[in-house]
C-alpha positions in Angstrom: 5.7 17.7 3.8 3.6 19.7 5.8 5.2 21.4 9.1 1.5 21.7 10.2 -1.1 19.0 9.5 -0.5 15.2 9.4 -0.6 13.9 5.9 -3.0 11.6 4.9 -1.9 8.0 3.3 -2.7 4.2 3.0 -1.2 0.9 3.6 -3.0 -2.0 2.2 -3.0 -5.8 3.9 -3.5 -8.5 0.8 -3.8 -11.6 1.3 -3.7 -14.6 -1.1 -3.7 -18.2 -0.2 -2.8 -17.3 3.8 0.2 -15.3 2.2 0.5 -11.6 2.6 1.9 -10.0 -0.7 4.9 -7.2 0.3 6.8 -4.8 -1.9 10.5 -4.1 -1.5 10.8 -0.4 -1.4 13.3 1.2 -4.1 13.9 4.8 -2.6 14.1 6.0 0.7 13.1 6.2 2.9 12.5 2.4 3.9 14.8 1.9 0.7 14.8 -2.3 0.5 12.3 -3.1 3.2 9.9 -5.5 2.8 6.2 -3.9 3.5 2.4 -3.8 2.2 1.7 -1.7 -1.0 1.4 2.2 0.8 1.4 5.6 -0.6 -0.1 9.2 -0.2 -3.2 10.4 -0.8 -3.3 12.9 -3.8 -5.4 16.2 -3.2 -9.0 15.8 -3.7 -8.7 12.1 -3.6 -10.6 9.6 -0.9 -8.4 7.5 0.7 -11.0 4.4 -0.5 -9.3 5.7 -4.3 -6.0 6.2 -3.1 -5.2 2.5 -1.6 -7.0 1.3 -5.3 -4.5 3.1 -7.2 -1.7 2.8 -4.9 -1.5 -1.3 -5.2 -2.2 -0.7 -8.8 1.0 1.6 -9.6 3.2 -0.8 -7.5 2.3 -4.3 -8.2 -0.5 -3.7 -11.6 -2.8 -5.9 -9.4 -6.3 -4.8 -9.2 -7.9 -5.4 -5.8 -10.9 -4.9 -4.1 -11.2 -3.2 -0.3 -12.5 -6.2 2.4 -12.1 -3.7 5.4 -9.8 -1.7 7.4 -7.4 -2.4 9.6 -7.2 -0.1 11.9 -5.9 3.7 11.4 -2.4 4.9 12.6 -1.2 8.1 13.6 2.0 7.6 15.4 3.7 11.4 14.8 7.3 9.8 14.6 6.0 6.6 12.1 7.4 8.3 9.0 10.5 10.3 8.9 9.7 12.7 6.5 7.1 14.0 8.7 3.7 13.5 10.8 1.6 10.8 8.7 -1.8 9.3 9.4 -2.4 5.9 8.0 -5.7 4.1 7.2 -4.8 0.7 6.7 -6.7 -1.5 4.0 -7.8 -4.9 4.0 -7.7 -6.0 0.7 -8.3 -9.2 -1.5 -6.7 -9.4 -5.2 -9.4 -9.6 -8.5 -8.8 -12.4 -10.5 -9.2 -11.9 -14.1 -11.6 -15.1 -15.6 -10.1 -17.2 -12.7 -6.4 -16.6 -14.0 -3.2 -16.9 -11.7 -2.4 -13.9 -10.3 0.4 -11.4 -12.2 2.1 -9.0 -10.3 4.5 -6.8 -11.3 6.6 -4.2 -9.5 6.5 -0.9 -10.6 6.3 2.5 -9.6 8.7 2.7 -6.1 8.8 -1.2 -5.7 11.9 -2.8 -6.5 10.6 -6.3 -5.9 7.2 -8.3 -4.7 6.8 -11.2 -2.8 4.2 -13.3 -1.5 5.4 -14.0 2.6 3.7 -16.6 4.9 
């Protein structure tokens, strides 16, 4: 990581049914910890793009941004260095009104859909 500037990333909240869908992480950090779908955004790309892509590589889900959360910058939040958050509100497309598929990929080990 970078020893001088934050690095930008993106958690994303989505929310089925009042359940909240959460990925179990396969690598450290956070190695088996349930949280939202989250990455880094790449060079050149908005963070509107990253959170799109990042639920897409972990859970094959396509989703469509409600709102943000809120934005979080606490310096010792990630311990491989100074990251700043902007947290997604997201809702899951639905293919011709199927049931939702998910399927973990990427860095998640596992999905499931909490209460």
């Amino acid at each position: 990581m970078n020893d001088k500037n934050p690095i930008p990333a993106v958690d994303i909240v989505i929310e089925e049914n009042s359940r909240i869908l959460l990925v179990r992480r396969k690598y450290e950090p956070f190695k088996d910890h349930l949280e939202p779908p989250d990455g880094f955004v790449e060079e050149g790309e908005k963070v509107e793009n990253a959170a799109i892509r990042e639920v897409r590589e972990e859970t094959s889900l396509n989703i469509e941004l409600v709102d943000i959360l809120g934005v979080y910058s606490d310096p010792k939040r990630d311990p491989r260095g100074h990251t700043v958050s902007t947290v997604f509100i997201a809702k899951a497309i639905r293919n011709n009104n199927r049931e939702l598929k998910v399927v973990a990929k990427d860095d998640a080990a596992e999905i499931k859909w909490q209460v």
